[in-house]
C-alpha positions in Angstrom: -16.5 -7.7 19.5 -15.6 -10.0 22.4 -13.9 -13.3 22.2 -13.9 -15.3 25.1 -10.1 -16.1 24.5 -7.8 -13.5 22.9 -4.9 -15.8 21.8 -4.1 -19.4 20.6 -0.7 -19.8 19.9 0.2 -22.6 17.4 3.4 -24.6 17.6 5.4 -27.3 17.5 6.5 -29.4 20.5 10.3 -29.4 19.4 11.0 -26.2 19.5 9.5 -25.8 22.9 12.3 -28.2 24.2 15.1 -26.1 26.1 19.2 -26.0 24.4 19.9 -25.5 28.8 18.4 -28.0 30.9 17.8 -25.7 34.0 15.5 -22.9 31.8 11.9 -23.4 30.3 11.6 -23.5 26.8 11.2 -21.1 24.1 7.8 -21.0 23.2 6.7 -21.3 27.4 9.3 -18.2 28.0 7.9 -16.3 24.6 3.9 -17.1 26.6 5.0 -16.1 29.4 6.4 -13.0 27.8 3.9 -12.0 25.4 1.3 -12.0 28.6 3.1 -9.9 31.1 3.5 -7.5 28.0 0.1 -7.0 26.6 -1.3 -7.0 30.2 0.9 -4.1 30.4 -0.7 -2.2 27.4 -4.5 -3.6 27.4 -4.5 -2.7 31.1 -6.2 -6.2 31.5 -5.0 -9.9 31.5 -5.2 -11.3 28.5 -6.3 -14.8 28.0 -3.9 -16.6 25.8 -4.4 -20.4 25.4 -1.7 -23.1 23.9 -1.6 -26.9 24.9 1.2 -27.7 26.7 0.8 -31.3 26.1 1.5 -31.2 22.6 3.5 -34.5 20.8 4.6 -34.6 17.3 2.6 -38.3 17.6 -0.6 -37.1 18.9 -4.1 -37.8 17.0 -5.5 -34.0 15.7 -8.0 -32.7 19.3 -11.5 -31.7 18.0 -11.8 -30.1 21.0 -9.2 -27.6 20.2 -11.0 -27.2 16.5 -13.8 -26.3 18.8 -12.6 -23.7 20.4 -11.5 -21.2 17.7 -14.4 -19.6 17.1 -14.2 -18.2 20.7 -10.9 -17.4 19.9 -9.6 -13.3 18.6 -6.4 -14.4 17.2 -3.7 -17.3 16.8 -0.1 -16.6 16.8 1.6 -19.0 14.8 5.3 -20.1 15.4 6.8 -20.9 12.4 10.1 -23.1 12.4 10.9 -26.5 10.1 9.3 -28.8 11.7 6.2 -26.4 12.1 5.8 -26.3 8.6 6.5 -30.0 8.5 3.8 -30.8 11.0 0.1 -31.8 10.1 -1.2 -31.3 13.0 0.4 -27.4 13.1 -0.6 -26.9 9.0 -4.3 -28.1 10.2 -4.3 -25.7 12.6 -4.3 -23.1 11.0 -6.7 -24.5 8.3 -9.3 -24.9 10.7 -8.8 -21.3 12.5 -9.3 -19.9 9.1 -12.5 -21.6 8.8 -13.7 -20.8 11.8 -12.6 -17.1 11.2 -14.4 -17.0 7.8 -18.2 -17.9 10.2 -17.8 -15.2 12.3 -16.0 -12.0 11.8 -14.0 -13.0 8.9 -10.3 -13.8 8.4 -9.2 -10.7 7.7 -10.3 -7.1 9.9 -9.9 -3.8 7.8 -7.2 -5.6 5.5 -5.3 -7.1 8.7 -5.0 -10.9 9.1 -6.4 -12.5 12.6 -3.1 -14.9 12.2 0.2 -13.7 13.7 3.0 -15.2 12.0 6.1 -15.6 14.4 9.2 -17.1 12.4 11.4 -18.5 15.3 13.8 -20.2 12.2 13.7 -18.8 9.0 11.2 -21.3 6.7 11.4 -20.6 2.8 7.7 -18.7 2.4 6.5 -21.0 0.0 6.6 -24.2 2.2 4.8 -22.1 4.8 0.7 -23.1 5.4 -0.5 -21.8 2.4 -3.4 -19.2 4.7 -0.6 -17.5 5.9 1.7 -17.5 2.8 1.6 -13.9 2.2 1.4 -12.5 5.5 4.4 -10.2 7.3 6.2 -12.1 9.8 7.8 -10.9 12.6 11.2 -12.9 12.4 13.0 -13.2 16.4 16.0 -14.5 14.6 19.2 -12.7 12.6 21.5 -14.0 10.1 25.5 -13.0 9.8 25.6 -11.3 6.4 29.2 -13.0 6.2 28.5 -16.4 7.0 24.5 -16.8 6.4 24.5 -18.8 9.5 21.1 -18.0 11.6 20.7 -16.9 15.2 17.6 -16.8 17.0 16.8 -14.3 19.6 17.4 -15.3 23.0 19.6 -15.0 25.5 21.7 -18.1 25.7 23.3 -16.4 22.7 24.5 -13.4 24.5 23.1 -9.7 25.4 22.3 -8.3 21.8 19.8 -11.4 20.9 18.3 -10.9 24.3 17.9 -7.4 23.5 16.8 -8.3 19.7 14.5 -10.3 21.4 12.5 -7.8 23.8 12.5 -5.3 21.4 10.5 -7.8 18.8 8.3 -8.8 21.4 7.5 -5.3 22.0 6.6 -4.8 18.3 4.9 -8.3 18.1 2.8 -6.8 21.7 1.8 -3.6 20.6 0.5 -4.4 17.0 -1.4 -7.3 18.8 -3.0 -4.7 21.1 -4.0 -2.3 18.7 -5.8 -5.1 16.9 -7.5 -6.9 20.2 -8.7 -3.3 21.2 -10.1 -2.5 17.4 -11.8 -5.9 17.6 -13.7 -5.3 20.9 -15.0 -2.0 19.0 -16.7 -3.8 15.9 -19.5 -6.1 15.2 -21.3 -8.3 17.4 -20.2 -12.6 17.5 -23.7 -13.6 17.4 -25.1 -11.9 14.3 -21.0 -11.9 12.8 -22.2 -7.7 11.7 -19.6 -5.5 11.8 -19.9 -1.7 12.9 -18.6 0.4 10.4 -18.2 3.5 12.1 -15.5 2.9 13.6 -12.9 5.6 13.7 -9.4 5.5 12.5 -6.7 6.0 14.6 -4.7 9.4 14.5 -1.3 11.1 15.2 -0.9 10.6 18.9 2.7 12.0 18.6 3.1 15.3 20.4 5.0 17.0 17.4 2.4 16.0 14.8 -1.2 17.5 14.3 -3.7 15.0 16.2 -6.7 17.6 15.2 -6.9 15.9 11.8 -8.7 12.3 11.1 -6.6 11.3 8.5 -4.5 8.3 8.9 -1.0 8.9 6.7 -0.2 5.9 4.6 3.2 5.6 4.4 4.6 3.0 2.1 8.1 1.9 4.1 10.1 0.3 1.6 11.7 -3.6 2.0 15.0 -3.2 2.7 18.6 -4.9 2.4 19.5 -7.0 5.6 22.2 -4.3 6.6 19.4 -1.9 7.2 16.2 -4.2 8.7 17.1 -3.1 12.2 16.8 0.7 11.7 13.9 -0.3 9.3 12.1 -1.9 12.1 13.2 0.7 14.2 10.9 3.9 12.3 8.5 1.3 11.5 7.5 1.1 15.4 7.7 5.3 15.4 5.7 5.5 12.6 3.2 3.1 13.8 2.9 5.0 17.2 2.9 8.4 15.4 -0.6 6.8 14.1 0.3 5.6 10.4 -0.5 2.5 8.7 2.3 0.9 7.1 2.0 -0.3 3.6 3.1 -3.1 2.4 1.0 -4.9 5.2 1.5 -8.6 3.7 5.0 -10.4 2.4 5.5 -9.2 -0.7 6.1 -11.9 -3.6 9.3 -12.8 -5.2 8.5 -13.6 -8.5 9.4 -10.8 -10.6 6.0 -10.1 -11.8 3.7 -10.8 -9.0 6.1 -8.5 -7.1 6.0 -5.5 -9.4 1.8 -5.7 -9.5 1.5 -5.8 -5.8 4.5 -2.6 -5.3 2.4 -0.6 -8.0 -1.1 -1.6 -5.8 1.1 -0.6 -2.4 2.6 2.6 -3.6 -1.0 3.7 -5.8 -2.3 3.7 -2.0 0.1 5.7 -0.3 0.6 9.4 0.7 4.1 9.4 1.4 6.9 6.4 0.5 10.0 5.8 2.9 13.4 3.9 1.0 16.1 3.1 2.9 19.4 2.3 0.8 22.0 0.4 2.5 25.5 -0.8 1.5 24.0 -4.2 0.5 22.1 -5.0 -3.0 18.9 -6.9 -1.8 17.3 -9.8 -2.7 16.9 -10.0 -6.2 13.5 -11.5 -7.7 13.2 -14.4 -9.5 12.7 -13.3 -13.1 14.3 -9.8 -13.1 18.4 -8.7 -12.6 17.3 -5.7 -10.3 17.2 -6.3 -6.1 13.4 -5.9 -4.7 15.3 -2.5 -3.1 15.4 -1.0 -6.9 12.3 -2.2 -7.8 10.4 -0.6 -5.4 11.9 2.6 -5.8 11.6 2.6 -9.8 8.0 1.6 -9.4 7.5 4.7 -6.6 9.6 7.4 -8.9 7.5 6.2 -12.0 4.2 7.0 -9.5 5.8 10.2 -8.3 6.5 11.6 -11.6 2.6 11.1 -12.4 0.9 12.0 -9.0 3.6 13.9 -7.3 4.0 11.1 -4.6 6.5 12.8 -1.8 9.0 10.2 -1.2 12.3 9.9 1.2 15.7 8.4 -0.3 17.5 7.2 3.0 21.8 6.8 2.7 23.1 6.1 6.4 25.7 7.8 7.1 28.8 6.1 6.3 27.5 3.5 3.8 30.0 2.0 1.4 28.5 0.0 -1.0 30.4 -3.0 -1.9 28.3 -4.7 -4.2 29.1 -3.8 -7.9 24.9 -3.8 -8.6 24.4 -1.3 -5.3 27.2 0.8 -6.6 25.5 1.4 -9.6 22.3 2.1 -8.1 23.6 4.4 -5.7 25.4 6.2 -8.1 22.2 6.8 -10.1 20.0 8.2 -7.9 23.3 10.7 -7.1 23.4 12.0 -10.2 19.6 12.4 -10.5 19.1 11.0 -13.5 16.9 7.8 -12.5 14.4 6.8 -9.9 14.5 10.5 -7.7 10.9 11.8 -9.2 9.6 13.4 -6.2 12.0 12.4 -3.6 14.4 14.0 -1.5 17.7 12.0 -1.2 18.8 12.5 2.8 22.0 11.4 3.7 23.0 11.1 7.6 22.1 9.8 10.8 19.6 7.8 12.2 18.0 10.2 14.2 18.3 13.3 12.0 16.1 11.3 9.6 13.6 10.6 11.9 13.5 14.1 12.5 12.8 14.5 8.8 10.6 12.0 8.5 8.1 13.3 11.3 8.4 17.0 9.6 7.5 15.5 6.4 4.4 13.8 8.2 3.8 16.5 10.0 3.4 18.6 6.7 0.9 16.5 5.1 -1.2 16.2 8.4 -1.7 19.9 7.9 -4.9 21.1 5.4 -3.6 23.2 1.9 -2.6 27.0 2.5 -5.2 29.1 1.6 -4.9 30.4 -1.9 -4.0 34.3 -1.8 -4.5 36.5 -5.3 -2.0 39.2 -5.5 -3.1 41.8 -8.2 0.1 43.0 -10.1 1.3 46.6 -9.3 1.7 48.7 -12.7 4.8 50.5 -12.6 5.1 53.7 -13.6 6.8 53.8 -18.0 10.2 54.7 -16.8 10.5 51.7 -14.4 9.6 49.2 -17.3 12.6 50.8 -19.6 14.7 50.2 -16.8 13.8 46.8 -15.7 13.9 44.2 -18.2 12.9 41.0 -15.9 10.5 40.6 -12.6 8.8 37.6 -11.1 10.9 35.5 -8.2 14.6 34.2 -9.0 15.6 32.0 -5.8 19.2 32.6 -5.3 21.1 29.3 -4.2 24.5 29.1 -2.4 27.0 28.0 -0.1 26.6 29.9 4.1 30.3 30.5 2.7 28.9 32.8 -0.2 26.2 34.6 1.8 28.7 38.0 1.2 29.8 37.2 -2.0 26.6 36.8 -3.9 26.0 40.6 -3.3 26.5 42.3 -6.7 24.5 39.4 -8.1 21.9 39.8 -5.8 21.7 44.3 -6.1 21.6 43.1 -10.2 18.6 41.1 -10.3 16.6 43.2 -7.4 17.8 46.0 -9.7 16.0 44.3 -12.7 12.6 43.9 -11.0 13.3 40.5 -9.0 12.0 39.4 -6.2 15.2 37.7 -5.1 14.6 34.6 -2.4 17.9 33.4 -0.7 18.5 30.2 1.2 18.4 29.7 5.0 20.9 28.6 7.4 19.6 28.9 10.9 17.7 26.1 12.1 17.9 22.1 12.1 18.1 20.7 8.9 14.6 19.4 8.2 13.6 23.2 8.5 16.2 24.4 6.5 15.3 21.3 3.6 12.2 22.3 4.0 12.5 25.9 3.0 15.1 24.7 0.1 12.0 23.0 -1.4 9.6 25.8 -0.8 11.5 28.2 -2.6 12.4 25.9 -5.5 8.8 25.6 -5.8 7.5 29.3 -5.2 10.5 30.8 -7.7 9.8 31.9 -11.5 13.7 31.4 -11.3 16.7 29.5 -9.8 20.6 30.4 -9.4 23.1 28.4 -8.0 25.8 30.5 -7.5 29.1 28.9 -7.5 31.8 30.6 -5.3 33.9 29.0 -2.7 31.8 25.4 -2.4 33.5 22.4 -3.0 32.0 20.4 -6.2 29.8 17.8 -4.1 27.6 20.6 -3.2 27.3 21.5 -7.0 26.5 18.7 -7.7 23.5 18.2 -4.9 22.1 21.3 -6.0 22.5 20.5 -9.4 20.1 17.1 -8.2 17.6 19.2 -7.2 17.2 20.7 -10.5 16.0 17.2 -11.8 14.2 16.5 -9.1 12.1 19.9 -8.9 9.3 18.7 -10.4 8.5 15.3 -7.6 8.8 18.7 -5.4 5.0 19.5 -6.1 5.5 22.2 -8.6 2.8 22.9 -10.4 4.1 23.9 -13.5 7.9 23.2 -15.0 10.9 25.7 -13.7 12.0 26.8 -17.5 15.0 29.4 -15.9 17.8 27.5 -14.4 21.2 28.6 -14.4 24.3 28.1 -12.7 26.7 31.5 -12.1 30.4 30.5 -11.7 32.0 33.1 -9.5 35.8 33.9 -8.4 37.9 32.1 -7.8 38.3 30.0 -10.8 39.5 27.0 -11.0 39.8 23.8 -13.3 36.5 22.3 -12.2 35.1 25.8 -12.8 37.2 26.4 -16.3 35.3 22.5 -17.2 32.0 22.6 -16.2 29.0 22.5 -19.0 25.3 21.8 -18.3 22.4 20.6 -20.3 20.2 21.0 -17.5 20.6 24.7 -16.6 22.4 27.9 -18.6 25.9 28.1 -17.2 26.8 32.3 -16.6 30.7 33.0 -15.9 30.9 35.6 -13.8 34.2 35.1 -12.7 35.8 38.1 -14.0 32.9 40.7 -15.3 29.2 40.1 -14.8 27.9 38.9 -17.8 24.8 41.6 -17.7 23.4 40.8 -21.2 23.2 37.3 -21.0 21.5 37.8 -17.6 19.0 40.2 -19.1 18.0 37.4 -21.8 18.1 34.8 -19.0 15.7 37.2 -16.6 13.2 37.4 -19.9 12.3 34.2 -20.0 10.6 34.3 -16.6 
């Protein structure tokens, strides 16, 4: 559909008045800006209209009324006195009129306002149209001090850079929509052509045969994390997803928890990133919006086998009592990991996990492949007592050891399935996961590793079924091998059998163990 202007951007007069008297205003440099930008993308000039004459006094211009329903989008600027301001709250009353006599207000669940928030503005004093739409905020506040900084560069080189790079995101998701517009309906009858095709992968490592668009729900995050938040949000985007949630969530503590069930029952894949801060906690509830998302996503995961990602930066100390707590959990396994792998690193080794695990559901289900059983011969069955797949797990430093262990159960009619350690680590993850799902039976043999990767391993095991099994792993053990020690000498499980084999190998008990496969 064409629109004889693409942009009207709404604002108030203040906040175009310059802090330095020799350099134009915020709102004439963020025009300016924004133009040169998406010229740059659309590969045309777009035609982006504001009144520079503005006054906080004047009397409301029907003739700007009259011109939105030539108009594609508005960009509102949201600041105090924006909110403040009739004639900016009118505004956007009367572009969402206009919006609802022609295309409508919203395109394929995607509002035709862009909400800008130069100051941060309390959501529920902003114009009530826009209420629950995402923002793009060009401002930062110290997590120390709470004091706010906008984005620009009287305030030194990392808000100018803050700046272009939320431009950039503001530009291309303003692109994608101006270019999807032209495609549908037609502004005299106001019908919209349905056959419009969704966008796919356009990212060389991801399958761009397939039509499906991946919904990935990318969890709200703690303010220590919104920068590398935003950050995979744009690859994601450009890698052809559609991010979910696409509106502010709520913060009343029900409101919130019906809209993250409605977010997550729509996704195909959900994205948390846990940072050393809590979160901001909901009115009516003690947990942060951070927890809440993720209980809600575990609790879908353990019914539909949602995949999900569990993102610890690499060198995050929480020092919040509450994140502590919540950290710890999902450690230990015990609460809100159904289906999700817990990845702790860098930022761009979880990219590079992220795109695999995109990558994975872009591509159509194996074929299914009957293997009729092999009927050994009556002195083979007296002398093997299990069969079926036993997945042996350990340390690169027990590849050697595991030996005798490993000549016992091929000796007893096992397929035996041992991990990999060439590759980068998404492969090797990815193969972890494959075997825990392919095996009748799972090891983790205990030699020289240190008790952290016990105890990762040892998360798996209550995680295995959000892994996309399709029926429960009943065999788990854990063998303890030389050398022993205290931690050895202590450890009990309810979750697996425990074997010490750190002086004989405990053959009968292994036999019983193999049995139940």
């Amino acid at each position: 559909m064409q629109f004889e202007k693409d942009i009207f951007i709404s604002y108030a007069h203040i906040d175009d008045e310059s802090l330095v008297a020799s350099q134009k205003g915020w709102i004439t440099e963020f025009h300016r800006s924004l133009e040169i930008r998406l010229a740059q993308l659309l590969g045309r000039r777009p035609v982006i209209w504001r009144d520079p004459s503005l006054q906080g006094n004047h009397i409301f211009d029907q003739q700007i009324i009259d011109q939105f329903s030539k108009v594609a989008l508005m960009i509102s600027i949201l600041t105090p006195r924006y909110v403040k301001s009739e004639w900016c709250t009118r505004e956007v009353e009367e572009f969402y009129e206009a919006c609802r006599q022609n295309i409508g207000f919203s395109v394929d669940n995607k509002a035709r306002i862009f909400k800008v928030i130069k100051t941060p503005v309390r959501v529920d004093i902003h114009p009530e149209k826009i209420q629950n739409i995402l923002g793009y905020e060009f401002y930062s506040t110290d997590p120390s001090t709470g004091r706010v900084k906008e984005f620009s560069s009287i305030f030194g080189q990392q808000y100018e850079l803050a700046y272009w790079e939320k431009l950039d995101d503001l530009a291309n998701d303003i692109c994608s929509y101006l270019e999807h517009l032209e495609q549908i309906g037609n502004p005299l009858t106001g019908k919209i052509n349905t056959t419009v095709t969704t966008p796919v992968f356009n990212n060389s490592s991801i399958n761009t045969n397939s039509k499906k668009t991946i919904k990935v729900y990318l969890a709200e995050s703690s303010y220590d994390t919104q920068d590398f938040r935003n950050s995979i949000k744009r690859e994601l985007q450009d890698a052809g997803c559609y991010i979910l949630p696409d509106k502010q969530l709520p913060l009343i503590a029900p409101a919130l928890q019906s809209e993250v069930k409605h977010f997550i029952e729509q996704a195909d894949v959900a994205i948390h990133i846990v940072g050393s801060g809590y979160g901001v906690v909901p009115e009516g509830i003690q947990q942060s919006i951070v927890e809440v998302q993720n209980s809600i996503a575990s609790a879908q995961s353990s019914v539909v086998n949602l995949p999900r990602l569990i993102w610890v930066p690499e060198g995050t100390e929480p020092s919040d009592d509450r994140q502590i707590a919540f950290v710890e959990k999902l450690n230990l396994g015990k609460e809100g990991v159904a289906g999700a792998d817990l990845v702790y690193g860098d930022q761009e080794d979880f990219k590079g996990i992220v795109l695999d695990k995109l990558k994975k559901l872009q591509e159509p289900p194996p074929p299914v492949v009957v293997i009729e059983p092999q009927h050994s011969d009556a002195s083979t069955r007296t002398t093997k007592s299990g069969g079926g797949i036993v997945y042996l797990i350990c340390d690169m430093q027990d590849v050697d050891t595991i030996k005798p262990l490993e000549d016992f159960l091929f000796d007893h009619g096992c397929e035996v399935l041992t991990p990999l350690f060439d590759g980068d680590e998404s492969a090797i993850r990815e193969d972890h996961i494959e075997n825990l799902k392919l095996c009748d039976a799972a090891i983790i043999f205990m030699g020289n590793a240190n008790e952290i990767w016990l105890r990762s391993k040892m998360r798996d095991f209550l995680k295995i079924n959000g892994y996309g099994r399709t029926k429960p792993l009943h065999a788990k053990a854990v063998f303890l091998a030389p050398p022993l020690n205290p931690s050895k000498q202590r450890f009990r499980s309810v979750e697996a059998e425990v074997f010490n084999g750190t002086e004989t190998m405990p053959e009968d008990a292994l036999k019983a163990f193999l049995n139940k496969m």
